[in-house]
C-alpha positions as a LaTeX table, in Angstrom:
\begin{tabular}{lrrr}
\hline
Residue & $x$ (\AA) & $y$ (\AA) & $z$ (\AA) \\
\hline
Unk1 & 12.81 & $-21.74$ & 28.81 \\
Unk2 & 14.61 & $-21.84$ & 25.41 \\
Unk3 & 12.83 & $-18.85$ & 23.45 \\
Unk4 & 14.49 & $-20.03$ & 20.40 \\
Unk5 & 11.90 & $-18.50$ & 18.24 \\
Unk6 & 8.54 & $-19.91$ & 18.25 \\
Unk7 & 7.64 & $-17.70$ & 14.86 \\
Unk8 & 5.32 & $-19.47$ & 12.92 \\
Unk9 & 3.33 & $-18.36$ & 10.20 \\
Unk10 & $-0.19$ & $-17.87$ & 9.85 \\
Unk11 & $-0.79$ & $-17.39$ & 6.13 \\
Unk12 & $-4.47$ & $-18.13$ & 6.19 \\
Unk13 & $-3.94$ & $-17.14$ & 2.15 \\
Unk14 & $-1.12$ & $-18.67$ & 0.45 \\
Unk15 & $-0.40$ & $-16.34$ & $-2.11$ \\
Unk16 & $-3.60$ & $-17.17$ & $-4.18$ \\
Unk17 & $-2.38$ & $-14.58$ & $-6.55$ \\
Unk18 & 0.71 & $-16.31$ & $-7.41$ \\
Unk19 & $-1.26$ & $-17.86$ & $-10.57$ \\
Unk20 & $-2.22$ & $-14.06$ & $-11.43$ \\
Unk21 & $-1.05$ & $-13.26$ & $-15.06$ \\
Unk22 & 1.53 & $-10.40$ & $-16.06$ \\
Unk23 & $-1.52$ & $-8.51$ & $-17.27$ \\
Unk24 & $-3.61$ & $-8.76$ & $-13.74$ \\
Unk25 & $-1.14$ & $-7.44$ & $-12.14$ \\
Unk26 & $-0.50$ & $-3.97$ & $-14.12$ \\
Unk27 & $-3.78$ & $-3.40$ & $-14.62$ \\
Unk28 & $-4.38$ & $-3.31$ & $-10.58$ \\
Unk29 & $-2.30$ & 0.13 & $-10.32$ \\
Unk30 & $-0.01$ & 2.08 & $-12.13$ \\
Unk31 & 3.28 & 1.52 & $-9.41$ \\
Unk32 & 5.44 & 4.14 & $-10.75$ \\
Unk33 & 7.53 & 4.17 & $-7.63$ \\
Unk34 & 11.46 & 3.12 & $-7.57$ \\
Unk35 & 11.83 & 3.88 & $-4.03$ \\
Unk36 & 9.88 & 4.16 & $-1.29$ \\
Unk37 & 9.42 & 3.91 & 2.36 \\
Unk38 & 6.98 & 1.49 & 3.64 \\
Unk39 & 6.82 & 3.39 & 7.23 \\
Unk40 & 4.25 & 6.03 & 6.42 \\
Unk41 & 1.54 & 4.12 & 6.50 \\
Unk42 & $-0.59$ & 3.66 & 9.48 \\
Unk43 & 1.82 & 5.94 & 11.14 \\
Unk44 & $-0.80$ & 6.54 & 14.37 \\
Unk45 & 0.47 & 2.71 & 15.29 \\
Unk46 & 2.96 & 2.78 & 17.38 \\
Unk47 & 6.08 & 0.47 & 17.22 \\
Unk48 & 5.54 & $-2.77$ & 19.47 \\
Unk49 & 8.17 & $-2.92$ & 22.22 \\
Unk50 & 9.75 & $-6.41$ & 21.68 \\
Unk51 & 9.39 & $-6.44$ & 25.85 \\
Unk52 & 5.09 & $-7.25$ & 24.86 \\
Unk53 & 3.47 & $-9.87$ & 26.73 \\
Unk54 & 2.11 & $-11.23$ & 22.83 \\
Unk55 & 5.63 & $-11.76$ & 21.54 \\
Unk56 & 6.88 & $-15.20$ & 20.85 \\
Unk57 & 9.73 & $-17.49$ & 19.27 \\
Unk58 & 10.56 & $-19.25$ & 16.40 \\
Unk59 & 11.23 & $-22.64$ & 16.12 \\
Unk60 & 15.04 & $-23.52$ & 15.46 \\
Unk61 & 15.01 & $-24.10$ & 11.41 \\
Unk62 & 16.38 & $-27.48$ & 11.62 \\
Unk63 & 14.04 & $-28.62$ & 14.16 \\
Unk64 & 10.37 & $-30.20$ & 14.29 \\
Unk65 & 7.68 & $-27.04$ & 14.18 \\
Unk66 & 4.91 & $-29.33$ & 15.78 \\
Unk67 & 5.45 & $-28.26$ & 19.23 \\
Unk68 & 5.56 & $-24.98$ & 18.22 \\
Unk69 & 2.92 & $-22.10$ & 19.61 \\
Unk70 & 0.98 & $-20.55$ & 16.79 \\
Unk71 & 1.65 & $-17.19$ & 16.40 \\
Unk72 & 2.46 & $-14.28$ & 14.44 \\
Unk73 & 4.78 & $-12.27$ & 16.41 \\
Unk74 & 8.45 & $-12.08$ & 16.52 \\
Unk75 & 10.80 & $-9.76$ & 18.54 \\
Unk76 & 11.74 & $-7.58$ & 15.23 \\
Unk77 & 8.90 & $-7.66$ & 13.38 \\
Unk78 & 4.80 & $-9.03$ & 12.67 \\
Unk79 & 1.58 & $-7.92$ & 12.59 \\
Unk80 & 0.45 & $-4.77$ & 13.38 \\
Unk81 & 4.49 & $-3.70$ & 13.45 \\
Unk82 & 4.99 & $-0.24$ & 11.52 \\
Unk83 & 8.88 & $-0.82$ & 12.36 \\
Unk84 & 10.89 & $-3.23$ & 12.86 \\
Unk85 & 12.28 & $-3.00$ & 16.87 \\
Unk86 & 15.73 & $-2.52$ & 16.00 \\
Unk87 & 16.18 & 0.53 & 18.42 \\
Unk88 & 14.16 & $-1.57$ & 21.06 \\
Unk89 & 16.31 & $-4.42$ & 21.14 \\
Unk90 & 19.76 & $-3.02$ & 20.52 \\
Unk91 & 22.22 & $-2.76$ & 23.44 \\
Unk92 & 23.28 & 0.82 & 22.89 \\
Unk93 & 20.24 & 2.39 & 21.43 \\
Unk94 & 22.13 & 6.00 & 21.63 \\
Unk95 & 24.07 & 4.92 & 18.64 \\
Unk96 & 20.84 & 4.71 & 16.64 \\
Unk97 & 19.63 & 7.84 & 14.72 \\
Unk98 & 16.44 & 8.73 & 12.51 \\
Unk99 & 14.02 & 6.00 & 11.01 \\
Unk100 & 16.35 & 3.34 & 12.91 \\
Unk101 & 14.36 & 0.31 & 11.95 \\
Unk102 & 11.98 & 1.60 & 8.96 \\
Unk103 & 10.83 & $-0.55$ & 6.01 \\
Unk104 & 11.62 & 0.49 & 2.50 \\
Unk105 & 11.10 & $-1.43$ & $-1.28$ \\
Unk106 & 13.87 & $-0.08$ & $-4.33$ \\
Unk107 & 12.95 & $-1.15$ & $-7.48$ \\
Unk108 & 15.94 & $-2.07$ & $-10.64$ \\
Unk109 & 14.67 & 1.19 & $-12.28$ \\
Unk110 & 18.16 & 3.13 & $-11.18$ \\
Unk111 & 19.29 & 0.97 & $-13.63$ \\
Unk112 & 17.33 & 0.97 & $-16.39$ \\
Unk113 & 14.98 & $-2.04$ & $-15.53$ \\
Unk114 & 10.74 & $-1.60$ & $-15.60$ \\
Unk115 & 10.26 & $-3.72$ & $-12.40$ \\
Unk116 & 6.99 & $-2.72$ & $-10.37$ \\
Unk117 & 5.41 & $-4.26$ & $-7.13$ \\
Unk118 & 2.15 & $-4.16$ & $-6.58$ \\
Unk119 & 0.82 & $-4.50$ & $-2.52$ \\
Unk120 & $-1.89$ & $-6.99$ & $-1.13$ \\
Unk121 & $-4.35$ & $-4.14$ & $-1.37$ \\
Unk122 & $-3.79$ & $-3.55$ & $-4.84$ \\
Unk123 & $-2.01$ & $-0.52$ & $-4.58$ \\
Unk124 & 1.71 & 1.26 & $-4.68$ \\
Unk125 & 2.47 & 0.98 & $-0.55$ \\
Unk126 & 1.86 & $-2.14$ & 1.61 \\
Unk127 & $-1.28$ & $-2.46$ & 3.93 \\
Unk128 & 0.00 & $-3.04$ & 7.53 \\
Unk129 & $-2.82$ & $-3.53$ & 10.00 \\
Unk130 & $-3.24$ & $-4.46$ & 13.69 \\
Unk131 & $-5.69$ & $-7.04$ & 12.47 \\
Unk132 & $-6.31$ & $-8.95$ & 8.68 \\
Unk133 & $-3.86$ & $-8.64$ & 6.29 \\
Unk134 & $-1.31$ & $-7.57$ & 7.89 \\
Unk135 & 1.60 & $-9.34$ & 6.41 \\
Unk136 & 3.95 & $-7.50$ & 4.06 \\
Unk137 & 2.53 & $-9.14$ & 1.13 \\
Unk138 & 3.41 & $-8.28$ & $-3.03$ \\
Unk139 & 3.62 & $-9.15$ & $-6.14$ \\
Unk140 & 6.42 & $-8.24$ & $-8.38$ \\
Unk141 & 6.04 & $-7.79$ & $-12.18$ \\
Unk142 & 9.76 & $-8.47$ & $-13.04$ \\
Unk143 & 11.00 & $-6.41$ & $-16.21$ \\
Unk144 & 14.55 & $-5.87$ & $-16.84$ \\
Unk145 & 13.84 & $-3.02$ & $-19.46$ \\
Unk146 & 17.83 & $-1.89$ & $-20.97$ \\
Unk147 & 19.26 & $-3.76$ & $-18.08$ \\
Unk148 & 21.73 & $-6.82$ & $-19.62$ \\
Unk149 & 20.62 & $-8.88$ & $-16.19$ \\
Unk150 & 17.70 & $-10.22$ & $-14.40$ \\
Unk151 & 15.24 & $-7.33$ & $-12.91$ \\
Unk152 & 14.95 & $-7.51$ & $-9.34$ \\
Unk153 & 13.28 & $-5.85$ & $-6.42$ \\
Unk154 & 14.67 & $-5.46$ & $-2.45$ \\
Unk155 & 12.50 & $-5.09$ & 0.52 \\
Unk156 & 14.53 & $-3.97$ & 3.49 \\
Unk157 & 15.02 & $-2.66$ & 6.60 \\
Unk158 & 17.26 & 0.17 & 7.99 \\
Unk159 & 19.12 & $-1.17$ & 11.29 \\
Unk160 & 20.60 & 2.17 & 12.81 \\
Unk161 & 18.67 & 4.35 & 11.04 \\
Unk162 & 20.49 & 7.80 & 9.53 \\
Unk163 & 22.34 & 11.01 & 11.57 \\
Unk164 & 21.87 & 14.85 & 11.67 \\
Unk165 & 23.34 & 15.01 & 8.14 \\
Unk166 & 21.56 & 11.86 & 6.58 \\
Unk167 & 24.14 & 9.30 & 6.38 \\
Unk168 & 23.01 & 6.07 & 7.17 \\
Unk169 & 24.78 & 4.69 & 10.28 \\
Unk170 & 25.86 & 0.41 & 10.59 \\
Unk171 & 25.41 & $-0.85$ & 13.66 \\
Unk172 & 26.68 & $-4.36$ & 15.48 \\
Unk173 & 23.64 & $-6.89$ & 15.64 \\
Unk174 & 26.09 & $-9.66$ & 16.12 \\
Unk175 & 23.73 & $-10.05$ & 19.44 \\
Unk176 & 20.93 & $-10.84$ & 17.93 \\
Unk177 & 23.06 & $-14.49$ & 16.98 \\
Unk178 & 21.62 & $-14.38$ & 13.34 \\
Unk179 & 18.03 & $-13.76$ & 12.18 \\
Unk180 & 14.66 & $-16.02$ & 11.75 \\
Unk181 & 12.06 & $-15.49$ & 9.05 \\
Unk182 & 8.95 & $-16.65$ & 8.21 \\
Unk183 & 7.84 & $-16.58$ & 4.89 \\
Unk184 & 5.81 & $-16.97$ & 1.71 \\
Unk185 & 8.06 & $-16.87$ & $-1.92$ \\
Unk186 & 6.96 & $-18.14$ & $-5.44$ \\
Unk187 & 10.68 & $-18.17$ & $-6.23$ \\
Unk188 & 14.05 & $-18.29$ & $-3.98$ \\
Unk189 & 14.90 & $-14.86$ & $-2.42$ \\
Unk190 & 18.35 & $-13.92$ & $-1.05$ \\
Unk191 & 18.73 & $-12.19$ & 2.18 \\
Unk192 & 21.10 & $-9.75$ & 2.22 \\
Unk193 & 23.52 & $-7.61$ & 4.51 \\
Unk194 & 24.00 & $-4.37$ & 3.52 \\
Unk195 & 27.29 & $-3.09$ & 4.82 \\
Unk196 & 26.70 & 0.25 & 3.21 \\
Unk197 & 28.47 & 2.02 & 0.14 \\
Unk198 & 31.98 & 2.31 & 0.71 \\
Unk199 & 32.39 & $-1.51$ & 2.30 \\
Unk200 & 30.08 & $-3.00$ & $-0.90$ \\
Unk201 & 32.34 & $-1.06$ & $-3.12$ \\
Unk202 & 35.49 & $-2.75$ & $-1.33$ \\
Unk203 & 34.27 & $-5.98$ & $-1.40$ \\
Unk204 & 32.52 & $-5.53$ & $-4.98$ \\
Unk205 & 28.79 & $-5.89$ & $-3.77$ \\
Unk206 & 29.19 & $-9.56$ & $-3.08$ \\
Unk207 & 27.23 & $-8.95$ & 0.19 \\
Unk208 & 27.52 & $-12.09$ & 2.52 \\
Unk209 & 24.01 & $-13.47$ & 2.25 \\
Unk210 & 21.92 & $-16.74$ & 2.58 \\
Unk211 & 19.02 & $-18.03$ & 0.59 \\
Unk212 & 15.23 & $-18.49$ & 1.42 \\
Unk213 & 14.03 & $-21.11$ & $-1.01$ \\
Unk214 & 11.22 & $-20.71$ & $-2.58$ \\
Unk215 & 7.79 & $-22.09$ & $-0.55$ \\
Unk216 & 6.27 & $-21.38$ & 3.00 \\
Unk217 & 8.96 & $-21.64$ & 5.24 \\
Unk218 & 10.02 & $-20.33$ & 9.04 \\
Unk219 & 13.62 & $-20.86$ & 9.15 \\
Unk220 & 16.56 & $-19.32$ & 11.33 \\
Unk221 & 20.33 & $-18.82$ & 10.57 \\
Unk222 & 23.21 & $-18.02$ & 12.47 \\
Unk223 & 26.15 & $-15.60$ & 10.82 \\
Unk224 & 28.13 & $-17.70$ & 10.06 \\
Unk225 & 25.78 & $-19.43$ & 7.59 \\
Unk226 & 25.69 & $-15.69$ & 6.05 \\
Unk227 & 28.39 & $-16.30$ & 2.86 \\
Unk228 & 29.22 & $-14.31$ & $-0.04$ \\
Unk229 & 29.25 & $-14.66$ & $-4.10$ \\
Unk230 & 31.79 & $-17.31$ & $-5.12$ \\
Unk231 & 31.81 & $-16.44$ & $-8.14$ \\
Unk232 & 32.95 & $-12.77$ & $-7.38$ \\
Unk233 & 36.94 & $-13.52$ & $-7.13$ \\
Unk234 & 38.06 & $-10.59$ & $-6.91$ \\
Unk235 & 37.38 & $-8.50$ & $-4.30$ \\
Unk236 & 37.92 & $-8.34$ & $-0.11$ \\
Unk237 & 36.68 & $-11.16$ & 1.83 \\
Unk238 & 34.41 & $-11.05$ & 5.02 \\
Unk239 & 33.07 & $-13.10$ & 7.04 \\
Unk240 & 28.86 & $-13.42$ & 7.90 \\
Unk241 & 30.21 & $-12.99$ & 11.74 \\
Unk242 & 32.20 & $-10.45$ & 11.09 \\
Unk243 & 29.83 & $-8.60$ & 8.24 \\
Unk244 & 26.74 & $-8.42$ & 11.18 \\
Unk245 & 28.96 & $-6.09$ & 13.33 \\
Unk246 & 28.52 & $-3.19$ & 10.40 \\
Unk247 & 24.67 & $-3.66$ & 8.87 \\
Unk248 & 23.44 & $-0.84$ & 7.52 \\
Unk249 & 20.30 & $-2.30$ & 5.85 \\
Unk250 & 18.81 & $-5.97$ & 5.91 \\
Unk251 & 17.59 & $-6.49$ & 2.22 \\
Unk252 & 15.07 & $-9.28$ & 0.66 \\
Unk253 & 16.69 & $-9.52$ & $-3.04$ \\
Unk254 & 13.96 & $-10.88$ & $-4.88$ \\
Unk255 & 15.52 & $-11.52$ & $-8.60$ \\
Unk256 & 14.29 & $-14.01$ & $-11.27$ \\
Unk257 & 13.46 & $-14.69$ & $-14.88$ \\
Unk258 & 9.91 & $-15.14$ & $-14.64$ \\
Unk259 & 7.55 & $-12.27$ & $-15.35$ \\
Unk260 & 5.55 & $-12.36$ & $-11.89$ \\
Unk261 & 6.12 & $-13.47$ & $-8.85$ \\
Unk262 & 4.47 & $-13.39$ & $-5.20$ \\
Unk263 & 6.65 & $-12.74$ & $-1.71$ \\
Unk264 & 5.03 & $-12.68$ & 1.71 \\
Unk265 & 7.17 & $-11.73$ & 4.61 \\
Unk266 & 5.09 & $-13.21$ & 7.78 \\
Unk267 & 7.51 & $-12.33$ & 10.78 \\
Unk268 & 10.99 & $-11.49$ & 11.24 \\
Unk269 & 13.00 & $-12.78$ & 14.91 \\
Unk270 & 16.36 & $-12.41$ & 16.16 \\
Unk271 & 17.91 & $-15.88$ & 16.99 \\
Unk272 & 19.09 & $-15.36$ & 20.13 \\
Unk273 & 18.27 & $-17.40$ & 23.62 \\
Unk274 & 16.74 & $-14.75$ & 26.40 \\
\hline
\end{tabular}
């Protein structure tokens, strides 16, 4: 059977918040955070093997979803997930070093910019439960403060986690044959590779990526689709293929001129056969 990801998304609530004004949404907490990891929460879950008996597929994104099986779960991430299974999945798992797989938000306040996300339960850190709400589900009052650009906001994912001295580590997830997502965004989001400092600085940040348009969507993409900035000229040129055999950090840019704006991340897949 072709497990080609059978991912789709059960957002019982589409975002009613989206319509929420700039004011609703600071007055719900003071988020004061600029970085943070999301894995400290519910930390007596343990992380899902992607081996469970509940885990499903995604449907290919250029395919019909009707035959698809409902479901929530992916082979990376979904409900009730306090990681995504990085470690679990990867074919030399030695390689992999602390918080391989943990979820973090960054806000633009490094650089001057007043951006805060607020969580589905109102507060500073995501809600992740085994049942409910248990999507990773915000809303992002954009700012850009003394920044000359639009503010923005990343949700990611360590691959390979850090070593002994706390430099991250890349990994090769060329395996996995791309990535599928299912979604929720009241604007398009760009996901990212992050191939770490010193190959961003080389190839001037224009990190090969591919865009989520805005809607509910479960789509998949293969590496290749992964392409970066055009209109950064100059700097080194790489390839989506080549860019997943060094990920340090999967990253959901969310950037825009509008003052508030909702993003729901349902599942997350790998886009392999198996």
């Amino acid at each position: 059977m072709n497990k080609k990801l059978y991912l789709i998304f059960l957002c019982a609530f589409a975002l009613a918040t989206l319509a929420c004004s700039g004011d609703s949404v600071t007055g719900s907490s003071d988020v004061a955070l600029s970085s943070s990891s999301l894995n400290d929460l519910n930390s007596s879950s343990a992380e899902k093997s992607s081996s469970s008996s509940a885990k499903a597929v995604l449907c290919k994104a250029g395919g019909s979803t009707s035959g698809c099986i409902v479901t929530s779960y992916g082979d990376l991430w979904a409900i009730g997930y306090t990681r995504v299974a990085t470690k679990s999945i990867a074919k030399d798992s030695s390689k992999y070093g602390d918080r391989a797989g943990e979820l973090f938000f960054e806000t633009d306040s490094i650089e001057g910019g007043k951006t805060q996300i607020t969580w589905d339960d109102g507060g500073s850190n995501p809600r992740i439960t085994e049942f409910g709400m248990g999507y990773l589900s915000a809303i992002v009052s954009l700012d850009k403060g003394a920044m000359d650009k639009e503010p923005y906001v990343n949700i990611g994912f360590n691959v390979a986690g850090f070593d002994s001295n706390g430099m991250p580590i890349s990994a090769d997830i060329s395996d996995w044959n791309g990535i599928c997502i299912s979604y929720v965004a009241s604007v398009d989001v760009s996901l990212l590779l992050d191939l770490g400092d010193s190959v961003n600085q080389k190839i001037d940040f224009a990190m090969p990526s591919i865009t989520l348009e805005k809607g509910r969507s479960t789509q998949c993409f293969e590496w290749k689709q992964f392409v970066q900035d055009e209109s950064k000229k100059e700097h080194d040129i790489i390839s989506g293929e080549n860019a997943a055999k060094h990920v340090v950090n999967v990253l959901f840019h969310v950037q825009s001129s509008e003052n508030v704006v909702g993003f729901e991340i349902v599942a997350i897949g790998t886009n392999r056969d198996e």
